[in-house]
VEXNU-224401 format. One line per field, with one value per residue (C-alpha): residue number from 1; residue in one letter; x, y, z. Coordinates in steps of 0.02 Angstrom, whole numbers, plus 50000, padded with zeros to 5 digits. Example, Ala and Ser with C-alpha at 12.3 -4.5 7.8 and 13.67 -1.06 7.14 Angstrom:
zadren <- (1;2) $
pagu <- (A;S) $
east <- (50615;50684) $
north <- (49775;49947) $
up <- (50390;50357) $
END
This chain:
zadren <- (1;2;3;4;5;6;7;8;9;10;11;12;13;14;15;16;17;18;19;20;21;22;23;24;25;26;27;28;29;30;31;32;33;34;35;36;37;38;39;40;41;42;43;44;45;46;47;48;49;50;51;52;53;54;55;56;57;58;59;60;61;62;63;64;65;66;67;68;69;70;71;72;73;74;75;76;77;78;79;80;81;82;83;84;85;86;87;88;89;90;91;92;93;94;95;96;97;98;99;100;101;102;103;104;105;106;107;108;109;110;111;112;113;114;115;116;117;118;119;120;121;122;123;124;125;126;127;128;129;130;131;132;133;134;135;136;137;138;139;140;141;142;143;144;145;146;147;148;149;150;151;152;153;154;155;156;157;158;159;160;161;162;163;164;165;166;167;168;169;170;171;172;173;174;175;176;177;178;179;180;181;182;183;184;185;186;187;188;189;190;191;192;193;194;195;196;197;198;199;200;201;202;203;204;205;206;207;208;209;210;211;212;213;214;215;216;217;218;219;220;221;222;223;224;225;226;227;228;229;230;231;232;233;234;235;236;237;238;239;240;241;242;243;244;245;246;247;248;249;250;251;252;253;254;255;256;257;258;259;260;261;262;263;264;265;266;267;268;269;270;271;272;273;274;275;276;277;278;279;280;281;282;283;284;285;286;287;288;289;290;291;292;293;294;295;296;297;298;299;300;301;302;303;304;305;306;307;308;309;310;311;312;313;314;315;316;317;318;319;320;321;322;323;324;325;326;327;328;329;330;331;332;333;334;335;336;337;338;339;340;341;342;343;344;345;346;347;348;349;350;351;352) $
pagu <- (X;X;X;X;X;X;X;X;X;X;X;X;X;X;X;X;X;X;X;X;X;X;X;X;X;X;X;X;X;X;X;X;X;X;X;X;X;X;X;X;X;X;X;X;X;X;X;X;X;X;X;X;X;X;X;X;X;X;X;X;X;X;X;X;X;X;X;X;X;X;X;X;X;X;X;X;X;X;X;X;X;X;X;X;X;X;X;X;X;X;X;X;X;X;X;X;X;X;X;X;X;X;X;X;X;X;X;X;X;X;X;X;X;X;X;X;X;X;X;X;X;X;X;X;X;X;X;X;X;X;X;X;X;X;X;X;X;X;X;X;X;X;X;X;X;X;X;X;X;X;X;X;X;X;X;X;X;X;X;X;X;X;X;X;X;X;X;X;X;X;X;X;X;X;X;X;X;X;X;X;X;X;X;X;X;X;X;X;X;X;X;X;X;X;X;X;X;X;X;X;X;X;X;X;X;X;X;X;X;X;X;X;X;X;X;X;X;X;X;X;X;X;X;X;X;X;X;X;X;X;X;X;X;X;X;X;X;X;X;X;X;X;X;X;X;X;X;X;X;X;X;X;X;X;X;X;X;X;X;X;X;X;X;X;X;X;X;X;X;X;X;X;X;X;X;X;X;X;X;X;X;X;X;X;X;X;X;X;X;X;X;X;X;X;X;X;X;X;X;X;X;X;X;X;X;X;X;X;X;X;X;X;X;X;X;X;X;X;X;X;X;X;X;X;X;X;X;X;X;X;X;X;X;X;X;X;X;X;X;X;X;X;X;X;X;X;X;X;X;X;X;X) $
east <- (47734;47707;47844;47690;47651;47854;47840;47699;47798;47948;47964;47910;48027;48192;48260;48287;48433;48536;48683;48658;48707;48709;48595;48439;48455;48357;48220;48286;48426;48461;48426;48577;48632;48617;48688;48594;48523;48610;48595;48441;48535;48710;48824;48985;49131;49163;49326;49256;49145;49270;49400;49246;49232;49386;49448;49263;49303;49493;49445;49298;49437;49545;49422;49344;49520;49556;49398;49426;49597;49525;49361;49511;49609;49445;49361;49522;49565;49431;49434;49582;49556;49414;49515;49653;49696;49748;49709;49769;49782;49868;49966;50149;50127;50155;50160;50075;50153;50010;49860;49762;49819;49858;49916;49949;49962;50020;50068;50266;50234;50166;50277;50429;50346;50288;50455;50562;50444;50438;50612;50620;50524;50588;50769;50704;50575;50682;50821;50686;50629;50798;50861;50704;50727;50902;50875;50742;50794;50984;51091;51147;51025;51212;51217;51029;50993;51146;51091;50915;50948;51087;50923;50818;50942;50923;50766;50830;50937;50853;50798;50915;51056;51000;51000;51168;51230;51146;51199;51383;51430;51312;51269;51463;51473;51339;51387;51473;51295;51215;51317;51314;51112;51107;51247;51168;50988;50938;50844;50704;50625;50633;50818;50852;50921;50839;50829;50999;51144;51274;51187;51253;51282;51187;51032;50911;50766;50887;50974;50841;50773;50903;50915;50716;50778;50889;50749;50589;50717;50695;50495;50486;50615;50540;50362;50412;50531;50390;50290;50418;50459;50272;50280;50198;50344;50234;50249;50426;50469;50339;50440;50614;50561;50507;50675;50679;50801;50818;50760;50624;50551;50583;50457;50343;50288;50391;50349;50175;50111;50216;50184;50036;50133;50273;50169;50068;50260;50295;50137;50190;50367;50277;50185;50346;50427;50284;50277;50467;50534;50679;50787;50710;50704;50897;50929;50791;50790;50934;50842;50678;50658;50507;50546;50571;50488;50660;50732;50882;50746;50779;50624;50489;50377;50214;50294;50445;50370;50249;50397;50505;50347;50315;50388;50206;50108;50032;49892;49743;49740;49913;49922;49742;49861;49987;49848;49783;49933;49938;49754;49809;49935;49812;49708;49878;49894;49703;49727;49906;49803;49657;49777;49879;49710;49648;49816;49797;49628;49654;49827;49694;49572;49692;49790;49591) $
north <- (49868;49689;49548;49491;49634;49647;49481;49541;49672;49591;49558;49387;49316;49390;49225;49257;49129;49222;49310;49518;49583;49431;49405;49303;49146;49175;49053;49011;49032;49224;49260;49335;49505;49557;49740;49874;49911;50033;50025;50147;50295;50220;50368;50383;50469;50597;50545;50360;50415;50527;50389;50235;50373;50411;50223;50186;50306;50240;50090;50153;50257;50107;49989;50160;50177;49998;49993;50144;50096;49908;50026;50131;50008;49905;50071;50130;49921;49894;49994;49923;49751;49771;49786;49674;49541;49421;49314;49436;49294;49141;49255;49283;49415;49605;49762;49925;50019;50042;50092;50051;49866;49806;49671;49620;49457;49441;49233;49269;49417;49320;49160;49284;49393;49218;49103;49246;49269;49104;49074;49209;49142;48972;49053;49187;49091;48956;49100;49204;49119;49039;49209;49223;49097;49114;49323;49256;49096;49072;49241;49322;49499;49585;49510;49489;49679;49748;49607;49631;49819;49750;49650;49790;49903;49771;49862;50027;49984;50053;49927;50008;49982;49779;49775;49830;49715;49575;49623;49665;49573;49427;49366;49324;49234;49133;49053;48926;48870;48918;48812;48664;48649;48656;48525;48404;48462;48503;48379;48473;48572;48745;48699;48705;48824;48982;49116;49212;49149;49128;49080;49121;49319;49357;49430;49275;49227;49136;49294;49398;49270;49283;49464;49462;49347;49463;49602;49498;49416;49591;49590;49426;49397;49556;49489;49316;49357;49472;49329;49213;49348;49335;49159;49141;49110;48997;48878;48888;48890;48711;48636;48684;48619;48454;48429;48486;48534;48686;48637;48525;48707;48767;48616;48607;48806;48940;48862;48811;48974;49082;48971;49088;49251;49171;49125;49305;49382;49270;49326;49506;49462;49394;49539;49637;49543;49541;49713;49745;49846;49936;49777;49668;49805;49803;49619;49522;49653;49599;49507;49510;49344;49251;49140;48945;48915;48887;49006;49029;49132;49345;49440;49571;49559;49646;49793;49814;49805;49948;50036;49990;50061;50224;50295;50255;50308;50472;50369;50309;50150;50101;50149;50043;49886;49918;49973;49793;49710;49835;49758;49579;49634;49699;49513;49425;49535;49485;49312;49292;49397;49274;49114;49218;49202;49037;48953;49054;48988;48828;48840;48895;48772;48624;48710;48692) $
up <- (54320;54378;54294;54191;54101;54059;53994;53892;53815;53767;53580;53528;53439;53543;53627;53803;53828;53704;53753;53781;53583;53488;53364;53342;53226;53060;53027;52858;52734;52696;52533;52402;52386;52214;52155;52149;51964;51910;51705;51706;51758;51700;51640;51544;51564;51419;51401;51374;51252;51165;51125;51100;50937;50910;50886;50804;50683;50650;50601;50490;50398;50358;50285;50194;50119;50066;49999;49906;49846;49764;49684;49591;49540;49470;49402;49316;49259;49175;49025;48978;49005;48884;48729;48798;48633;48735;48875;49049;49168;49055;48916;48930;48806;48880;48744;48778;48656;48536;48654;48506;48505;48711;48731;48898;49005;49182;49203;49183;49304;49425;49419;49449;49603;49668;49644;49725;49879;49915;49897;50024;50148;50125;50190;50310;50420;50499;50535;50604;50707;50770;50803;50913;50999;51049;51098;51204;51263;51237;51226;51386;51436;51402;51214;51178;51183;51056;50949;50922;50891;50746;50688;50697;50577;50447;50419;50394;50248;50083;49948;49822;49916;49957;49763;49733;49857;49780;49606;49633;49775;49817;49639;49599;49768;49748;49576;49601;49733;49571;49461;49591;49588;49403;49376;49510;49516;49363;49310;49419;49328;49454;49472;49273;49129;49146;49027;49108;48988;49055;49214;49396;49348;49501;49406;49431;49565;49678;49716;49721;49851;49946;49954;49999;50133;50216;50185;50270;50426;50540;50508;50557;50692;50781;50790;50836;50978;51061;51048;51133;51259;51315;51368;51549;51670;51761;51633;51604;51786;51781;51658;51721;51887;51821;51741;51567;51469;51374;51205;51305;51356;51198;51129;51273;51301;51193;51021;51070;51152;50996;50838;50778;50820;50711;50572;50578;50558;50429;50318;50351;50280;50130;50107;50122;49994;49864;49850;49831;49700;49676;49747;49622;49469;49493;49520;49370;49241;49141;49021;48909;48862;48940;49102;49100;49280;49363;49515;49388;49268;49264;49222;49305;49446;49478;49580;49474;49299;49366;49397;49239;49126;49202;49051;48957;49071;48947;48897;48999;48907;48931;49127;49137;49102;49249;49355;49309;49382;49523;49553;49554;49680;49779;49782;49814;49951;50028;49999;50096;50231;50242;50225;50378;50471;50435;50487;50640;50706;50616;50761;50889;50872;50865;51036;51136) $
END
């Protein structure tokens, strides 16, 4: 074979100054690799599909249930309200004796379950969230871990026995507080003469407050200092390094990164202390006689009337008008929920 006819026979485009193995330049950009398209024969794990229905169905079964609870309450309410005499949502007025003549009004039930759970939170949030803030900031590992647990056991203390210890021993020590905010504050009108005479026995909304206080800290210290604990390093280590202090950290990444964790504890608390009863059935039922609007009032709130008229509940009629303030309860609930939520992404939206 003569050198022409090799030259005819070797490829066209190989370049015949390029080195033995490397390869010939392309003529123009390569193009991308994409994956290979896989969705028409994508399977799934059983296992996947297994739990995807599992937690699909969970949270079917919760809102089924809620719902389910609210249609009761309304089914079984409305009877009652019906033949109420009197307004339910502005009277003071509360007798089911007679089923034949109901007369029931929930205002002075819900100024007292309000008052006291705010009163709570008032007290509990800014101890919350400092006891947060030093386990997670402040306290040695050696002391931080035997003190959250002490925290912790708060919550294992039964309601009855947080209203014996508010009526026997805290009421009598906070008197002469009692007295001092009357004598010097009374003039406003939630710091007046309430309906407890003599006042500063112990058996008013202040106490109770307090004691709701003590109830709500461990709910809402334990969310918050998770929160805190979660704070990136990165930024701490950032801020340390540029020579902050360690309240300047505190400001500059703990609070900002755990402010909606702490305010989503706080609305559980409030939900906790809404729906207490046997502290507050020990500690506000001394008295009968309709509230003035002060914290120094005695009286019933939704959870502890309920429990304070189970004794008439033989007639469908007369347990339709608890059931009516168990309903309102419900929507108080809901509403401190969605407040919970829009404080949250209001938080969000102003933290992008």
């Amino acid at each position: 074979m003569t050198d022409s006819t090799r030259a005819d026979l070797r490829p066209a485009d190989t370049d015949s100054g390029a080195p033995r193995g490397a390869s010939a330049p392309s003529s123009g950009p390569e193009a991308p690799i994409s994956a290979p398209d896989t969705s028409a024969g994508k399977t799934h794990r059983l296992g996947d599909r297994v739990f995807s229905s599992i937690a699909t169905a969970s949270g079917a079964f919760v809102v089924a249930l809620i719902a389910a609870i609210g249609i009761f309450l309304l089914i079984r309410a409305i009877p009652s309200l019906q033949v109420n005499e009197v307004n339910f949502l502005f009277s003071r007025e509360w007798d089911t004796r007679d089923p034949n003549n109901l007369k029931f009004g929930i205002l002075d039930l819900a100024w007292v379950t309000v008052a006291s759970s705010l009163v709570a939170l008032v007290i509990a949030m800014p101890l919350s969230c400092g006891i947060a803030l030093f386990l997670t900031r402040y306290a040695p590992r050696s002391l931080a871990r035997p003190f959250a647990y002490i925290v912790d056991l708060l919550a294992a203390v039964p309601s009855v026995v947080y209203g014996l210890w508010g009526f026997l021993v805290l009421g009598p020590v906070l008197r002469p507080v009692a007295l001092w905010l009357n004598e010097y504050l009374g003039w406003i009108p939630i710091f007046a003469q309430g309906n407890v005479n003599p006042m500063g026995l112990g058996t008013d909304i202040f106490t109770a407050g307090i004691v709701l206080a003590v109830m709500i800290i461990p709910t809402i210290t334990g969310v918050t200092r998770e929160v805190f604990s979660r704070t990136p390093n990165q930024q701490i280590e950032g801020a340390l390094a540029l020579g902050a202090t360690q309240w300047e950290v505190v400001r500059t990444t703990v609070w900002p990164f755990g402010r909606n964790g702490f305010m989503g504890g706080s609305m559980l608390g409030l939900g906790r202390a809404l729906g207490e009863t046997m502290a507050l059935t020990i500690i506000l039922s001394s008295t009968t006689a309709p509230p003035g609007y002060s914290i120094f009032d005695a009286g019933a709130t939704f959870a502890s009337k309920i429990a304070l008229g189970s004794a008439e509940f033989n007639n469908n009629m007369q347990v339709g008008a608890y059931i009516s303030a168990g309903l309102v309860l419900f929507v108080i609930t809901f509403a401190v929920n969605a407040v919970a939520r829009w404080i949250e992404s209001a938080s969000g939206k102003g933290k992008a």
